[in-house]
C-alpha positions as CSV (number, residue, x, y, z in Angstrom):
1,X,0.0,0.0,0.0
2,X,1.3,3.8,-0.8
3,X,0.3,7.2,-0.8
4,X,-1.3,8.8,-3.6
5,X,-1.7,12.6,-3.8
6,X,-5.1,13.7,-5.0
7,X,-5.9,16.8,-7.4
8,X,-9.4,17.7,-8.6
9,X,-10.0,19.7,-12.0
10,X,-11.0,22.9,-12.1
11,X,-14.1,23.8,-13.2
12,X,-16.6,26.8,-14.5
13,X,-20.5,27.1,-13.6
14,X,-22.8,30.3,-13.3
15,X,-21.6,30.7,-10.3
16,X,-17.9,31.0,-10.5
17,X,-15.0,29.0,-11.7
18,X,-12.4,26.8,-9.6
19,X,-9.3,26.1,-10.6
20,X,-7.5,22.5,-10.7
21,X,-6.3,22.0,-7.0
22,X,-5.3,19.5,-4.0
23,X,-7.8,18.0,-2.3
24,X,-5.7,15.1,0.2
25,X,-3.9,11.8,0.5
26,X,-5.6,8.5,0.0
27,X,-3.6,5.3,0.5
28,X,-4.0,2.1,-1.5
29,X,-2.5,-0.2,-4.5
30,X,-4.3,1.6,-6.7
31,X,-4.8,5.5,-7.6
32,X,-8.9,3.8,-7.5
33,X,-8.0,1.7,-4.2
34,X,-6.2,5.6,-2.8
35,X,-9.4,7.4,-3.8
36,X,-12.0,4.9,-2.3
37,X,-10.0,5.0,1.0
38,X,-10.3,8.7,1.2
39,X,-13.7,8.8,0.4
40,X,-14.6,6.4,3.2
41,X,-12.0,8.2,5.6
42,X,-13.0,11.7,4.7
43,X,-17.0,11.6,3.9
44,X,-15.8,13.5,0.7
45,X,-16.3,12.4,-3.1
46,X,-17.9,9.8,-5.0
47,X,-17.0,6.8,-7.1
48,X,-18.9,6.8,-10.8
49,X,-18.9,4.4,-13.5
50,X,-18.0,5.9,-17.0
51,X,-20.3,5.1,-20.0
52,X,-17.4,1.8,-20.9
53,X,-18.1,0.3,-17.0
54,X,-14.7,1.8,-15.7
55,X,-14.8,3.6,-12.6
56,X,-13.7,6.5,-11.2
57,X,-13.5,9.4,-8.7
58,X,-14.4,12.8,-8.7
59,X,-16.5,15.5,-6.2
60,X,-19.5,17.4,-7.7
61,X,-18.4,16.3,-11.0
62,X,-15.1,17.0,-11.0
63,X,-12.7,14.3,-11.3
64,X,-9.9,13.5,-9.1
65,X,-6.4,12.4,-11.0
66,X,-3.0,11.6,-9.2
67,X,-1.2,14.7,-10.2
68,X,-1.8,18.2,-10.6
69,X,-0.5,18.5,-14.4
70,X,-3.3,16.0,-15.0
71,X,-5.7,17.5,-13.5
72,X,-4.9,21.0,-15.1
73,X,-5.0,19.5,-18.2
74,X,-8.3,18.0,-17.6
75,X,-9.6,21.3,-16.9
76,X,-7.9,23.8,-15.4
C-alpha cells in the first residue's frame, strides 16, 4: 500500500470557476484503491462508472487524478 496525492480539476459554472487543486492523501495499491480510502475516511467524493463500466472518482463532477498536471490538463 502507498500514498497517492489527489488533485481535482478545475471547473466553471454560473456561479464562478475553480481552478485544478489538492484535495488530500488517500492510501492504496491503486490510484482507485487511494481514492475509495479517502472517500470512506473523509465523507468527501464519489466513485462513478464511466459510460465503458470503468470507474472513477471525482466530487460534484469534478474528477480527481494523481497529479496536478493531470488535472490542469483535464480542466484547469
Amino acid at each position: 500500500m502507498r500514498a497517492w496525492y489527489i488533485y481535482e480539476e478545475g471547473f466553471q459554472v454560473m456561479e464562478g470557476t475553480g481552478r485544478a487543486h489538492f484535495i488530500g492523501v488517500g492510501y492504496g495499491d491503486t490510484f482507485l484503491d487511494a481514492c475509495k480510502e479517502y472517500i470512506a475516511r473523509t465523507g468527501e467524493g464519489e466513485i462513478r462508472v464511466d459510460d465503458f463500466g470503468n470507474e472513477y472518482a471525482c466530487d460534484w463532477g469534478c474528477e480527481w487524478f494523481p497529479t496536478l498536471r493531470q488535472a490542469q490538463e483535464s480542466f484547469g
